[in-house]
N, C-alpha and C positions, 0 to 999 in steps of 0.2 A: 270573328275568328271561328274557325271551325272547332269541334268536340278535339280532334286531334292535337289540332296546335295546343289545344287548352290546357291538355292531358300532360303535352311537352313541355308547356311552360311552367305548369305547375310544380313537375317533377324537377325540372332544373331548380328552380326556387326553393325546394326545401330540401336539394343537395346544398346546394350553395348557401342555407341557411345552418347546417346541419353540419357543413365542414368548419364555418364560422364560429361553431359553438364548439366543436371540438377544436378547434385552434387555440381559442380564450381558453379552455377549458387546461388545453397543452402547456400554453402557455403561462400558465398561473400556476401547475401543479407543483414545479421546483424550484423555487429562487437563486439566480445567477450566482455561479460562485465568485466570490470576495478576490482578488487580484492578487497573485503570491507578492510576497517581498522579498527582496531579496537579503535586506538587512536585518532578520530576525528568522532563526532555522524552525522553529513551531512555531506554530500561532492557536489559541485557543477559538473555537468556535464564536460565532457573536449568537451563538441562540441563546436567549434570555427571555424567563417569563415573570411573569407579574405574580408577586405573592398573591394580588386580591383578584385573577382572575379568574371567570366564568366557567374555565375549564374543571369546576367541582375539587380539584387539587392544587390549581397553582403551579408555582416553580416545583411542589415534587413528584410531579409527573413527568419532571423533565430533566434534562443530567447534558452536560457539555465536555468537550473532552478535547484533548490536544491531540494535533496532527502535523506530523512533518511533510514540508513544502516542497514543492517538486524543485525549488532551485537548492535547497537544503540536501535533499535526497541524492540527488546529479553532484553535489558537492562532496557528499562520501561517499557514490561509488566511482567518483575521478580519483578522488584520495585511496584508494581502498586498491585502484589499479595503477596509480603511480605507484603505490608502495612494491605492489609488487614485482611491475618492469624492473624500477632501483634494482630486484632480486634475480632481473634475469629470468622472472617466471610468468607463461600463458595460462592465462586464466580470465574467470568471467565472473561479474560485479554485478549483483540483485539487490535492489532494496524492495523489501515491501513494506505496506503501511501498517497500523495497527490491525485490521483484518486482513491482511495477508494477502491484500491488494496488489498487484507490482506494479512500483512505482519508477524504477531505472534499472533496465539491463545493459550493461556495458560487455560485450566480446572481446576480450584485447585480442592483437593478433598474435596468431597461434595458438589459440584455444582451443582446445580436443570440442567436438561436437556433444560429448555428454557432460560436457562441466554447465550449459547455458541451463539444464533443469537442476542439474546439484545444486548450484547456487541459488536458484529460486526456492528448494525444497529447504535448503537450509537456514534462510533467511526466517520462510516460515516457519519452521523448528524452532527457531530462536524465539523471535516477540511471540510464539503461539505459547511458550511457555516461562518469560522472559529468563533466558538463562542463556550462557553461550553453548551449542552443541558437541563441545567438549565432554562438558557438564553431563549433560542430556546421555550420552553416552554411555557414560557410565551405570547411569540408572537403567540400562538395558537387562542389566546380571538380575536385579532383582524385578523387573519386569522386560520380561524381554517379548509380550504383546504389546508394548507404544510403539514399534516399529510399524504394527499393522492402522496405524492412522496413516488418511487418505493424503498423501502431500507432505509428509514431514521426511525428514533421512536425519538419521543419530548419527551422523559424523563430524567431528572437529570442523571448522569453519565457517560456523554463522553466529551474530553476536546479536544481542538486543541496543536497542537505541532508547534510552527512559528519560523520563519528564517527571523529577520526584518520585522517582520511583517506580513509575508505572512505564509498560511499552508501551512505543509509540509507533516505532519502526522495525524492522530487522533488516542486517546486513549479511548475506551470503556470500561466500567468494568462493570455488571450487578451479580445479583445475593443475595446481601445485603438488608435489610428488609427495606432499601428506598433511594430512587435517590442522596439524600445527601452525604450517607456514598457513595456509589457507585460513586459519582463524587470525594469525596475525595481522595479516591482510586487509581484515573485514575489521579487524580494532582499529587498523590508522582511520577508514574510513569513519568510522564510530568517533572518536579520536577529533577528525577534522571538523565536526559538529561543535565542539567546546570552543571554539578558535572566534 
């Protein structure tokens, strides 16, 4: 072989050695997620540590936490926009996760084109504070800078979804001729998770 091919073959071999290790590498950073069910609306995490491990702390370096399932999620914001057709009203169904994730937007039809972010802002409004934005609302009188957080809207229609207490979810509905019906809305949803 000449200095050339040498140069080629070499170089090809420690790409091809080099992609190999970043693929393992890829491949091992994140473990697959766990298969929703569809017969249980949360499911808690399976991370679990070992009181006597190596990690200098153990299990309290580490914390698990419940998350609603994307067939649980899809489950109340179908309920959350039946409720509302029953009322004759377009409007548009966001859940997000405990970080504010979205996890199902439903458009019904005839839904104004600025209801599809109201509902997402208000979902996060909700589980970011677990409260319903009725609530939230009110506390504007005595602070009325929470408005200027990035993503949230203080208006009637978004509700928390909790796990003992804690959010897990939030449900926004927007679109309804007032915060009211829109927060009722987001409670059938809410609602259809107890079922």
């Amino acid at each position: 072989m000449n200095t050339r091919t040498r140069l080629l073959t070499g170089a090809a071999l420690a790409v091809a050695l080099g992609a190999g290790t970043f693929g393992a590498v890829s491949a091992n950073a994140s473990p697959a997620p766990a298969p929703a069910t569809a017969a249980a609306p949360a499911h808690k995490s399976d991370d679990k540590s070992d009181d006597k491990g190596d990690d200098k702390g153990g299990a309290k370096n580490f914390t698990t936490s419940t998350h609603l399932t994307i067939d649980a999620a899809t489950r109340a914001a179908q309920a959350a926009l039946q409720a509302a057709e029953k009322e004759n009203q377009k409007v548009t169904v966001a859940v997000v996760d405990r970080n504010g994730n979205t996890l199902v937007t439903l458009r019904g039809d005839g839904a104004g084109p600025q209801s599809y972010e109201s509902a997402q802002r208000k979902a996060f409004t909700a589980v970011s504070w677990n409260a319903p934005t009725s609530v939230l609302a009110g506390r504007l009188a005595q602070t009325p800078n929470l408005k200027d957080i990035p993503g949230t809207l203080f208006l009637g229609g978004g509700t928390p979804v909790q796990a003992k207490g804690a959010p897990v979810a939030g449900i926004g509905v927007a679109g309804a001729p007032s915060g009211e019906l829109d927060e009722k809305f987001a409670k059938a949803g809410a609602d259809a998770l107890d079922k």
